[in-house]
C-alpha positions as CSV (number, residue, x, y, z in Angstrom):
1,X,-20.6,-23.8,-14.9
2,X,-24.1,-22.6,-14.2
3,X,-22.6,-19.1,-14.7
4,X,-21.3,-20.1,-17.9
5,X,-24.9,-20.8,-19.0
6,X,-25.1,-24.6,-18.1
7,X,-27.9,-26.0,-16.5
8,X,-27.1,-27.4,-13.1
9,X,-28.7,-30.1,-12.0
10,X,-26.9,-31.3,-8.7
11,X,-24.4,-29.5,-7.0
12,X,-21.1,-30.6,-6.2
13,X,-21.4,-30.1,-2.8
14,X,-24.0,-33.0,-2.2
15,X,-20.8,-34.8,-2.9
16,X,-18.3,-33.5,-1.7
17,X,-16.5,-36.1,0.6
18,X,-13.0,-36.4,1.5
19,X,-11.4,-39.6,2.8
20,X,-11.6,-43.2,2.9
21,X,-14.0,-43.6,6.3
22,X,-16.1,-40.3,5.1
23,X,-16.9,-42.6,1.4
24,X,-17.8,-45.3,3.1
25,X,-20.2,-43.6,5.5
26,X,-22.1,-42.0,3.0
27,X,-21.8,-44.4,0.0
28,X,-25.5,-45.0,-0.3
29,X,-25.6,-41.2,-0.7
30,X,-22.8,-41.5,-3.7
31,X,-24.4,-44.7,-5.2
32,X,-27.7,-42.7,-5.3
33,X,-26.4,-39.6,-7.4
34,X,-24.4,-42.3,-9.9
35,X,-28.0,-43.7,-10.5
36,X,-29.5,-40.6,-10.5
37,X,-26.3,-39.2,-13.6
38,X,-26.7,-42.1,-15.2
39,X,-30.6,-41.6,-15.5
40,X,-30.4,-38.1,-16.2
41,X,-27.6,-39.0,-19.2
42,X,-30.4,-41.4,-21.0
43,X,-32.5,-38.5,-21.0
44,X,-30.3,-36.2,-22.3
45,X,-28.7,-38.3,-25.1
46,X,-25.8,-36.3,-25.7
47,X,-23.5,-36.6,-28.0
48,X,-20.0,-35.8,-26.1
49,X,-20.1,-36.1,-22.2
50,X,-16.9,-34.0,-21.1
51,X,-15.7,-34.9,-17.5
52,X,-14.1,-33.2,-15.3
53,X,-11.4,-34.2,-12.3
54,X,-13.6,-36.0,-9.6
55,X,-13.0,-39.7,-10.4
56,X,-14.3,-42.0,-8.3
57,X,-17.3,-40.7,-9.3
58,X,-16.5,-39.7,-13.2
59,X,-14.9,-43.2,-14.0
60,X,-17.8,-44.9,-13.6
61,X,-20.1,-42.5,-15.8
62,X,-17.2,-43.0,-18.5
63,X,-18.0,-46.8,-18.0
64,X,-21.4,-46.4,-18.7
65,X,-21.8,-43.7,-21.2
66,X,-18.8,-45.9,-23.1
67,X,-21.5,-48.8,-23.6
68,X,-24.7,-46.3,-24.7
69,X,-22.0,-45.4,-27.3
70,X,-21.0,-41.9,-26.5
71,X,-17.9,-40.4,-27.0
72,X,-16.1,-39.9,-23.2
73,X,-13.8,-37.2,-23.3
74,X,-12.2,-36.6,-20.0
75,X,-10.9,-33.2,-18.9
76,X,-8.5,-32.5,-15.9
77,X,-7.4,-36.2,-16.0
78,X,-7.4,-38.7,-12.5
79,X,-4.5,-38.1,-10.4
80,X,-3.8,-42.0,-11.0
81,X,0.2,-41.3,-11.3
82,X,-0.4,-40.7,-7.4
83,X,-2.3,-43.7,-6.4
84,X,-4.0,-46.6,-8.1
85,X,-1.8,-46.5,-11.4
86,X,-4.1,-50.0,-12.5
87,X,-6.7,-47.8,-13.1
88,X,-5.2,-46.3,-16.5
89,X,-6.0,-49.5,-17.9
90,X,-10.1,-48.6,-17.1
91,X,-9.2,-45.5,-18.0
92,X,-8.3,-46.1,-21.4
93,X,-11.4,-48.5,-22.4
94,X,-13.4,-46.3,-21.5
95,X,-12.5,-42.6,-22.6
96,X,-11.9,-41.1,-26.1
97,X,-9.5,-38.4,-25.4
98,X,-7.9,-37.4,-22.2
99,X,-7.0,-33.6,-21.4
100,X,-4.3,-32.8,-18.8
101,X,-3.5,-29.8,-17.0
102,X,-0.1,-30.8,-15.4
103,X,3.0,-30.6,-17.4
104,X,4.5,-34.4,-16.0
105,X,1.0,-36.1,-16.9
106,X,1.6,-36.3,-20.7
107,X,4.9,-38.5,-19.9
108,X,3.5,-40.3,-17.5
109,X,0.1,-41.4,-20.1
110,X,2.8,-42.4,-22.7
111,X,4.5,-44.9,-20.6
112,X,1.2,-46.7,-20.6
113,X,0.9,-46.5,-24.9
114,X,-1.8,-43.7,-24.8
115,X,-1.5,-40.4,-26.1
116,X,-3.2,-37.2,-24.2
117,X,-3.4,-33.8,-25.1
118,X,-1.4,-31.3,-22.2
119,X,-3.3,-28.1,-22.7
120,X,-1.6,-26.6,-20.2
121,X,-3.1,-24.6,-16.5
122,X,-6.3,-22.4,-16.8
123,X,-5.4,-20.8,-13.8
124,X,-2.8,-19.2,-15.6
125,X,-5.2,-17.7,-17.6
126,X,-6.9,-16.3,-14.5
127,X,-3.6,-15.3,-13.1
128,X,-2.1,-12.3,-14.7
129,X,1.9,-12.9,-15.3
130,X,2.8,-9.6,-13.5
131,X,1.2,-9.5,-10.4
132,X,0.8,-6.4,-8.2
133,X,-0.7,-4.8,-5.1
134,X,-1.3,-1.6,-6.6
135,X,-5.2,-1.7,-6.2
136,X,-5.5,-3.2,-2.4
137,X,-6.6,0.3,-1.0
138,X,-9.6,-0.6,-2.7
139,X,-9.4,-4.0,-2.0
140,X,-8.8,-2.9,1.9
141,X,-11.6,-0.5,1.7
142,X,-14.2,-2.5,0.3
143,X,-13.6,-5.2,3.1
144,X,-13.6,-3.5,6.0
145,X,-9.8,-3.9,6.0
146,X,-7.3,-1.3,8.0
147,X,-3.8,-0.6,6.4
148,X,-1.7,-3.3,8.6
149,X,-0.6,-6.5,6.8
150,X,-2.7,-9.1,5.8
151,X,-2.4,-12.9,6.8
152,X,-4.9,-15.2,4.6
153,X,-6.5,-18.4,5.7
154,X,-7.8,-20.7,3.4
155,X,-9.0,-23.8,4.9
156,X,-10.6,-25.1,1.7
157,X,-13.7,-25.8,0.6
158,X,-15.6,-28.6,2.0
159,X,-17.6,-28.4,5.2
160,X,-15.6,-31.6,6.7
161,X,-11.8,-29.8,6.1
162,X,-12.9,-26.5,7.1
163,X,-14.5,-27.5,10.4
164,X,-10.7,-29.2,10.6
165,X,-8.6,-26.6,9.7
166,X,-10.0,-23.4,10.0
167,X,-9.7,-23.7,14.4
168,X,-5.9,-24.8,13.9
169,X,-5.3,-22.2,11.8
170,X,-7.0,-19.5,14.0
171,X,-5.2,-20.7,16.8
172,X,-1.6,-20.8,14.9
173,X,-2.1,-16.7,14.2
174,X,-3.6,-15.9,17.3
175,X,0.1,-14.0,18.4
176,X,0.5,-12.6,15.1
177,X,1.1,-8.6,16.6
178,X,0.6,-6.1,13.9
179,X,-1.3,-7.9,11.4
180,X,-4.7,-8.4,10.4
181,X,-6.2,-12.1,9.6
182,X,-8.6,-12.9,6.7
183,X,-10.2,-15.6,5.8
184,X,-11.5,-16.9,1.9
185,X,-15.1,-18.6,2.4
186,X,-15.4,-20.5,-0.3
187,X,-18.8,-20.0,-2.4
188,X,-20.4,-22.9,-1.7
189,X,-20.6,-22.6,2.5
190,X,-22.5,-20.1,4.5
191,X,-21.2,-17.2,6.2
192,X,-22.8,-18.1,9.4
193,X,-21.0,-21.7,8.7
194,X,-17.4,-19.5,9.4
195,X,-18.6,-17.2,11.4
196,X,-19.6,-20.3,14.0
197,X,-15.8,-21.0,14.2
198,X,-15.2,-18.1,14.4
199,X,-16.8,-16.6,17.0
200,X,-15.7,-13.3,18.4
201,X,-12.6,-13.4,16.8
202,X,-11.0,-10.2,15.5
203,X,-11.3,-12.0,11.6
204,X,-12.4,-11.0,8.7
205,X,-14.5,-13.0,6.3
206,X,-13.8,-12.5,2.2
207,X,-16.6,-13.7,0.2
208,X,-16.3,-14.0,-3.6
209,X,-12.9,-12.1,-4.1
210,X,-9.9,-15.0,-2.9
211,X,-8.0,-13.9,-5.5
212,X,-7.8,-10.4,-4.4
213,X,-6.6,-11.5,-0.7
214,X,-4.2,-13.5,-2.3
215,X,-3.0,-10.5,-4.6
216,X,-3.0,-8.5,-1.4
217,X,-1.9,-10.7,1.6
218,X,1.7,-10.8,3.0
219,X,1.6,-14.7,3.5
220,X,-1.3,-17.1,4.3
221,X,-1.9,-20.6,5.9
222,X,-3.7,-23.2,2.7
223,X,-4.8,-26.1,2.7
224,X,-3.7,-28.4,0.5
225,X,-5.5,-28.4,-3.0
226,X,-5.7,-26.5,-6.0
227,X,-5.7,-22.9,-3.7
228,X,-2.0,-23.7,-3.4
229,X,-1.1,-23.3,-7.3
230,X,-3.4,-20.3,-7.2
231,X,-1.8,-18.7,-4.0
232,X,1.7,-19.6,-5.9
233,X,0.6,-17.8,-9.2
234,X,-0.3,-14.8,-7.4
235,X,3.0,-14.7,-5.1
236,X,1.7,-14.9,-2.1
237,X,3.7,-16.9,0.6
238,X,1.9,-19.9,1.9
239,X,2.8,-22.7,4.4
240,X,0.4,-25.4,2.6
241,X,-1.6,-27.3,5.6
242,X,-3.5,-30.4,5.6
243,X,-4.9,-32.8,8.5
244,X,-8.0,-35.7,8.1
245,X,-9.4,-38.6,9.7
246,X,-6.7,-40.6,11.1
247,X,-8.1,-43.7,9.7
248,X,-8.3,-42.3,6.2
249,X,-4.6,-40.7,6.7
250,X,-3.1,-44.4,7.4
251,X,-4.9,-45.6,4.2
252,X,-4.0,-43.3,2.3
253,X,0.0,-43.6,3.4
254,X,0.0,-46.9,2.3
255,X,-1.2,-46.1,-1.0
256,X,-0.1,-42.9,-2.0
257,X,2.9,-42.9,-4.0
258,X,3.8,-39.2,-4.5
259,X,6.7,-37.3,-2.7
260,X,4.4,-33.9,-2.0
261,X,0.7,-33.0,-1.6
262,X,1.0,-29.7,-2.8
263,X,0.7,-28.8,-6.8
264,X,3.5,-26.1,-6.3
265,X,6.0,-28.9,-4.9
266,X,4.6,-31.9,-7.1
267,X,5.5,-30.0,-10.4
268,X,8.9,-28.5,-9.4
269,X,9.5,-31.7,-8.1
270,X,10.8,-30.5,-4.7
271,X,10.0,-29.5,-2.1
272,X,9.2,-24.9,-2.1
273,X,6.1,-24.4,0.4
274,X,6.7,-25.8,3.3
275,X,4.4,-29.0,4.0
276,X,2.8,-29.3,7.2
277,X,0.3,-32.8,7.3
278,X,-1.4,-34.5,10.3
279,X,0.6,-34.3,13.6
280,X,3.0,-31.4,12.4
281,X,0.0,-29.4,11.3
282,X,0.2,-27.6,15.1
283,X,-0.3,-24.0,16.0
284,X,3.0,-24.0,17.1
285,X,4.4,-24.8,13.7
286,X,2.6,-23.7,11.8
287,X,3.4,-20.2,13.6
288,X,6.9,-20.6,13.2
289,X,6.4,-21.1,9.3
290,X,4.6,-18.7,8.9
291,X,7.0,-16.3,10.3
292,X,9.9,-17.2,8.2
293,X,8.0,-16.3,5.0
294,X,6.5,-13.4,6.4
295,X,8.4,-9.8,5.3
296,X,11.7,-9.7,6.3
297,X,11.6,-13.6,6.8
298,X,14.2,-16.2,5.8
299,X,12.5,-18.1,3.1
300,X,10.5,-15.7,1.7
301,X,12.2,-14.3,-1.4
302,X,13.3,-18.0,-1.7
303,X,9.5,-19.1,-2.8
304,X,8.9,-16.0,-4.6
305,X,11.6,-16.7,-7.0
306,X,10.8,-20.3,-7.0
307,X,6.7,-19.0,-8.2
308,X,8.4,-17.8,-11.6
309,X,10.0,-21.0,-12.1
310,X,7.0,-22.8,-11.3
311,X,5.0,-20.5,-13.9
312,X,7.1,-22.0,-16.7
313,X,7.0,-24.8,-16.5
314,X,3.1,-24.8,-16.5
315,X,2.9,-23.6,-20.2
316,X,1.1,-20.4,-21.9
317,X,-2.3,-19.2,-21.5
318,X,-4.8,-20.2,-23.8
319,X,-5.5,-23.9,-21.6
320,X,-9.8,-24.3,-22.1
321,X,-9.5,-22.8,-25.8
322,X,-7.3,-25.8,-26.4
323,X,-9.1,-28.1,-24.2
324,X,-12.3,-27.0,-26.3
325,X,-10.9,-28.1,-29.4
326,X,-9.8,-31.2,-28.0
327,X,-13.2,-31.8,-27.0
328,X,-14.6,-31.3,-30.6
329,X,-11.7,-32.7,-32.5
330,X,-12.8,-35.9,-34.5
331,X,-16.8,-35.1,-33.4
């Protein structure tokens, strides 16, 4: 956003915590930065506040910028189709217009009498439709990479998941024989931050270019989030990995409805990558996915194929445009 020319006044990082137990450890930290939005909304007076995603902490900003009389128009909508389905209720008292990204969400809106606008993915207008691997002597060269395959970690971006994945991950590749591993460092971490976990690890670190080791990796290891539609969009075979707090896991069983945590398998509505969460998330296994999606492996054309379906079904380009006029309709 900053990049975009918006003024940024906290980063997203100072928030950034995943879980159950990790909220309630640093609440007073969350509490603090509602008061301090809130505050910093007053002084700003605008006349649209646009949302986006994040909402246990956007729903109650909507709340409160609903009552100073603003119109609340809420971009990327709540995942509350996966848990906490009550909330639509809040959800619709206090927003003006909702945008989705996921092609099941405007069906799932109307069952509850309230009509949203499906702009479609803007990934898929940072994804070209015909991807290729025509350019990765450059992308090699440029990154200190040598001409064997490349296998991509992406162990997300928050410091807490990282410092939980990334080892697992290292340890499941660690036999890989004729391959190189790389890993995407998300922008807002340190490189000494991987390089820690690292250690003296024969890895390379890609900062700022995760699509391009996407574009150019044989298969990777993701964790579960929005890298896993991205990895999809650019064909790259992934075994999608996630592991938490156990406490927060066993919560967060109980609640969650949904049949997948991936994107790719939630829209298809079955299951393509291959899931791996909590106990299953082992070296062991994950080595032995890995391997079957790697060239010459069993399921690998299998997800390939299944990435064109799943580009369908996601719409045309065009998605912020859209979500842009959405924003300013009726203003």
């Amino acid at each position: 956003m900053a990049a975009a020319g918006g003024t940024l006044v906290k980063h997203y990082r100072e928030l950034a915590f995943m879980g159950f137990a990790e909220v309630l450890l640093n609440i007073r930290t969350i509490l603090k930065n509602i008061d301090f939005c809130k505050r910093d909304i007053e002084a700003y007076e605008p006349d649209i506040l646009v949302l986006i995603d994040y909402p246990g902490f956007n729903m109650r900003i909507a709340g409160f910028a609903k009552k100073m009389g603003i119109r609340v128009v809420y971009y990327i909508s709540p995942q509350i189709w996966a848990w906490k389905e009550s909330r639509v209720h809040r959800l619709k008292k206090t927003t003006d217009r909702i945008i989705c990204i996921l092609p099941f969400e405007k069906a799932f809106y109307a069952k509850h009498g309230i009509d949203v606008a499906y702009v479609g993915h803007p990934l898929l207008d940072a994804v070209p439709e015909e991807t290729t691997q025509d350019n990765c002597a450059e992308f090699r060269q440029m990154r200190g990479l040598d001409n064997r395959p490349i296998i991509a970690l992406l162990p997300g971006s928050r410091k807490q998941e990282i410092s939980v994945m990334l080892p697992e991950m290292l340890m499941a590749v660690a036999s890989m024989e004729g391959y190189q591993i790389a890993v995407g460092c998300a922008p807002s971490q340190s490189r000494a931050f991987y390089e820690k976990i690292i250690g003296n690890r024969p890895v390379t670190l890609i900062e700022g270019d995760t699509y391009g080791l996407m574009r150019c990796s044989a298969a990777g290891l993701v964790t579960s989030g929005t890298a896993t539609l991205e990895a999809a969009l650019w064909k790259m075979p992934q075994v999608v990995c996630y592991k938490g707090n156990i406490f927060s896991y066993a919560i967060a069983k109980r609640l969650v409805k949904i049949k997948f945590i991936s994107l790719v398998n939630l829209i298809l509505d079955k299951e393509l990558v291959k899931e791996l969460i909590q106990s299953d998330m082992n070296a062991g296994e994950m080595n032995n996915q890995l391997r079957k999606i790697l060239p010459g492996g069993e399921r690998r054309e299998l997800l390939i194929k299944g990435y064109g379906e799943l580009r369908e079904l996601l719409g045309g380009k065009g998605a912020s445009t859209k979500a842009a006029g959405e924003v300013l309709k009726n203003n």
